[in-house]
N, C-alpha and C positions, 0 to 999 in steps of 0.2 A: 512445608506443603507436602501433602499426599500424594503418593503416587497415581489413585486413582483420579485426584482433581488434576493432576499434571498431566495426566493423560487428556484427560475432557481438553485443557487448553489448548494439547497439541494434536487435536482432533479438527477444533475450531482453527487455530493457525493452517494447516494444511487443505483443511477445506478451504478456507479465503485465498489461500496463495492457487488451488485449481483453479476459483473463479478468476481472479486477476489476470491466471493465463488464456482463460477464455476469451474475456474482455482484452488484451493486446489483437487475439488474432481476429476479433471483431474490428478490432479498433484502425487496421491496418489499413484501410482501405481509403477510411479518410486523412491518411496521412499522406499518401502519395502527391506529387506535386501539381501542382496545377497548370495547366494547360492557361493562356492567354490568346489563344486563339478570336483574334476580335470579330472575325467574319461569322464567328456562328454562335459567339456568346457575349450578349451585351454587356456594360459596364460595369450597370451594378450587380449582374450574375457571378459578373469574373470575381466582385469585392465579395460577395458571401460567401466564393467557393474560397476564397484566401482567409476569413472570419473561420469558418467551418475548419480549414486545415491549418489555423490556430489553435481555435481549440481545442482542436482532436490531438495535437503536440502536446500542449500542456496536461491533458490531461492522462497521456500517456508518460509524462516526465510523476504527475502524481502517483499511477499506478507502478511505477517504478522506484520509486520512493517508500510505499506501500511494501511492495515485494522485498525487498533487503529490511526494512525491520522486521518482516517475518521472518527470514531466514535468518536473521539475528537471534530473535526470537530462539528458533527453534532450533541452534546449534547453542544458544546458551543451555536449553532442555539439557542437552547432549552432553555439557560437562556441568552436570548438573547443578548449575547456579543462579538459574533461570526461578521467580518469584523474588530472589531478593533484589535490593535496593544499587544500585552501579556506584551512590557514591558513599553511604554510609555504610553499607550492609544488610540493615535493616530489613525485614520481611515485605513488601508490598503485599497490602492488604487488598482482598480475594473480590473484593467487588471494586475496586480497581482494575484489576486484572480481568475480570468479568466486561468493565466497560469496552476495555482494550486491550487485547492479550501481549501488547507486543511492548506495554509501556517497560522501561527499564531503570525506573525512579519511582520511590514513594512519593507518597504527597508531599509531602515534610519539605524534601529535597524538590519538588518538580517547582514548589510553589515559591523559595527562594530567587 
C-alpha cells in the first residue's frame, strides 16, 4: 500500500474516532440513572425512561468497541503493518479497506 492511500485511511480513521467522541458526549446524558420517583412519573414513563437508558448503554458499549478498533487500526499505521492480513500476511485488498478501514483480515481469512 501507498503511502498516500495510507494516508487517506488514516484521515478517514481519525475523522470517525472525532465523531465517536462527539457522539459519547451526546450520548452521556441518557445514560444517567433513572430516577423512580412514582409521584411524578407514571409507570409506564419510568419503563421507557429505563428502555431509553438501555439503549443509550449498549449503544455506547458499541461506540466503544468502535473506538479501540480504530486505535488498533491506527497504531498498526504506526508500525507500519497496517493493510496487511493479521493471519496470513497477505495484502487486504483496498476496497475492502475502503468498506471499513479498521478490518484486519482479508477476505480469504475473514470468511473461514
Amino acid at each position: 500500500m501507498n503511502e498516500s492511500l495510507q494516508e487517506q485511511f488514516r484521515a478517514m480513521l481519525t475523522h470517525s474516532l472525532a465523531e465517536l467522541e462527539q457522539e459519547d458526549e451526546l450520548g452521556k446524558s441518557g445514560q444517567k440513572t433513572v430516577e423512580l420517583d412514582q409521584q411524578s412519573v407514571g409507570r409506564l414513563s419510568r419503563m421507557d425512561a429505563l428502555q431509553q437508558q438501555a439503549m443509550s448503554k449498549a449503544t455506547q458499549v458499541r461506540r466503544s468497541q468502535m473506538k479501540s478498533r480504530i486505535l488498533t487500526a491506527l497504531a498498526r499505521m504506526d508500525a507500519d503493518e497496517y493493510g496487511f492480513c493479521l493471519s496470513c500476511g497477505e495484502e487486504i485488498a483496498q476496497k475492502r479497506l475502503e468498506l471499513d478501514p479498521t478490518h484486519a483480515t482479508c477476505i480469504s481469512c475473514a470468511s473461514r
